[in-house]
C-alpha positions as CSV (number, residue, x, y, z in Angstrom):
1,X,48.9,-45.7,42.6
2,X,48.0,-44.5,39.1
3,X,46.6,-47.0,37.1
4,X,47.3,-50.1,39.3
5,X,44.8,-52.0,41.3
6,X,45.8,-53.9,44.4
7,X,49.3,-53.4,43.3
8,X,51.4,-54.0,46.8
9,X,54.7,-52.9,45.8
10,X,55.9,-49.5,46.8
11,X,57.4,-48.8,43.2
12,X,53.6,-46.6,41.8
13,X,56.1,-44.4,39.7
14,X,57.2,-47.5,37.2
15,X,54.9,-49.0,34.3
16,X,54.5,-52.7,34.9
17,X,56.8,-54.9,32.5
18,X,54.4,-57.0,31.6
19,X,51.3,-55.5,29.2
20,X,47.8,-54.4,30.8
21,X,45.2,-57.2,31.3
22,X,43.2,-56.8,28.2
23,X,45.3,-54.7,25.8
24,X,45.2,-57.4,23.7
25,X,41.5,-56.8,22.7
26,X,42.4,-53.9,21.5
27,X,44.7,-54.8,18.7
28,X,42.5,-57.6,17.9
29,X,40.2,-57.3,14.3
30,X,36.8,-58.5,14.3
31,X,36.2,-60.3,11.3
32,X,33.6,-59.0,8.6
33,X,30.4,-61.3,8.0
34,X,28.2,-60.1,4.7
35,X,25.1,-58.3,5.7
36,X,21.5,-60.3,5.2
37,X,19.3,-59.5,2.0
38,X,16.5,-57.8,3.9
39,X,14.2,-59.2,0.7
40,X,15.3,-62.9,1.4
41,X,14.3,-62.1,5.3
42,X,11.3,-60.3,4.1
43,X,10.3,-63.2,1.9
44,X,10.9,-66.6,3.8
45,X,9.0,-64.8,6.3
46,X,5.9,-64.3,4.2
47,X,6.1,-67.9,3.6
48,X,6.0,-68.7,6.9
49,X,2.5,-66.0,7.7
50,X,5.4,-63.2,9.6
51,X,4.5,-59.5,7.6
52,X,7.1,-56.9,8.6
53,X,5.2,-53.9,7.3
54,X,4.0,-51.4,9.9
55,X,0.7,-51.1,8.3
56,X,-2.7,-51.8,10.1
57,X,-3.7,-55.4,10.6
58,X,-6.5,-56.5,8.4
59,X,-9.8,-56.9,10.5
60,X,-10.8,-60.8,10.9
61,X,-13.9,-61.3,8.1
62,X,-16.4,-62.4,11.1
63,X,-15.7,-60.7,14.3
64,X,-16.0,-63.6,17.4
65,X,-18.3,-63.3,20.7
66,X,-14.8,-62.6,22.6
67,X,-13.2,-64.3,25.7
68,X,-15.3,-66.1,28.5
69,X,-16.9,-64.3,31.1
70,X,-14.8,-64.1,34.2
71,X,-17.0,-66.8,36.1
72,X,-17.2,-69.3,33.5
73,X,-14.6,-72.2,34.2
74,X,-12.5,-72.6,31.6
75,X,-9.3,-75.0,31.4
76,X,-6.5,-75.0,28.7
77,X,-6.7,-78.8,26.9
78,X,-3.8,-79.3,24.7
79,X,-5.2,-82.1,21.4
80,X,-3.4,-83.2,18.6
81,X,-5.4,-82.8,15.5
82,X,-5.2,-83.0,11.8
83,X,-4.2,-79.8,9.7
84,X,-7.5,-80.4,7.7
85,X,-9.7,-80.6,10.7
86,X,-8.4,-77.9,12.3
87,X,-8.5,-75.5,9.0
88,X,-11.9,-76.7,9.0
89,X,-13.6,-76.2,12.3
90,X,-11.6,-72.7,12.5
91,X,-13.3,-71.8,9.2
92,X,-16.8,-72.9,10.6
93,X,-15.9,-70.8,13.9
94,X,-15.0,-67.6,11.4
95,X,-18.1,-68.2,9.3
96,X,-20.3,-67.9,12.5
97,X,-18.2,-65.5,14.7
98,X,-18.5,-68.1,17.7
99,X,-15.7,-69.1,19.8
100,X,-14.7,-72.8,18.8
101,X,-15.4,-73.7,22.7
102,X,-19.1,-73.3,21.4
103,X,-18.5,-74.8,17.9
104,X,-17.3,-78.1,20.2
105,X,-19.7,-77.9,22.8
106,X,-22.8,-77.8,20.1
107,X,-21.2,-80.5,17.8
108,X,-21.3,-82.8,21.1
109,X,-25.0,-82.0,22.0
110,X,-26.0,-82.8,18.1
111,X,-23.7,-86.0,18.5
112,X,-25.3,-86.9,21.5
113,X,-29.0,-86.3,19.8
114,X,-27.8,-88.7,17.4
115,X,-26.7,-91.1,19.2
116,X,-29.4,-91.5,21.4
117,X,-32.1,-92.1,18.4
């Protein structure tokens, strides 16, 4: 039985007539594609804020209180909001070093005091 699976005939000495399931791959040519310019890559993903270079990240300019403490309760809110806004509240949370959780919750206590006058 050399070279034959599940073959039932009592014949193991004779090579099958018909060719070997797959030998076709063999002969078969893959077909060339040009290789990327690693610039192009390198650039449209620059554009896009993606840096491929292994160097150390830049430290953030105001370093942020961190995460929550374990006990707070927390819950993930999902908001649409404008580009601008949002460039401009995450600038105010970088200026401060606060975590825009309590950027929010004081702009609602000093629209609250307002609103109340």
């Amino acid at each position: 039985m050399a070279g034959t699976f599940l073959n039932l005939s009592d014949n193991d000495q004779e090579e099958a007539p018909v060719p070997k399931i797959g030998a076709g791959l063999k002969r078969k040519k893959k077909a060339s594609r040009p290789r990327a310019n690693a610039e192009a890559v390198a650039a449209a993903g620059r554009a896009n804020g993606f840096n491929r270079s292994t160097d150390t990240a830049q430290p953030s300019p105001a370093p942020r209180r961190g995460r929550p403490p374990l006990n707070e309760d927390m819950t993930y809110w999902r908001i649409y909001v404008s580009s601008d806004l949002r460039n401009r509240l995450n600038e105010l949370r970088d200026q401060e070093g606060r975590r825009l959780n309590d950027v929010l919750a004081d702009m609602l206590a000093a629209y609250e005091d307002g609103k109340v006058k």
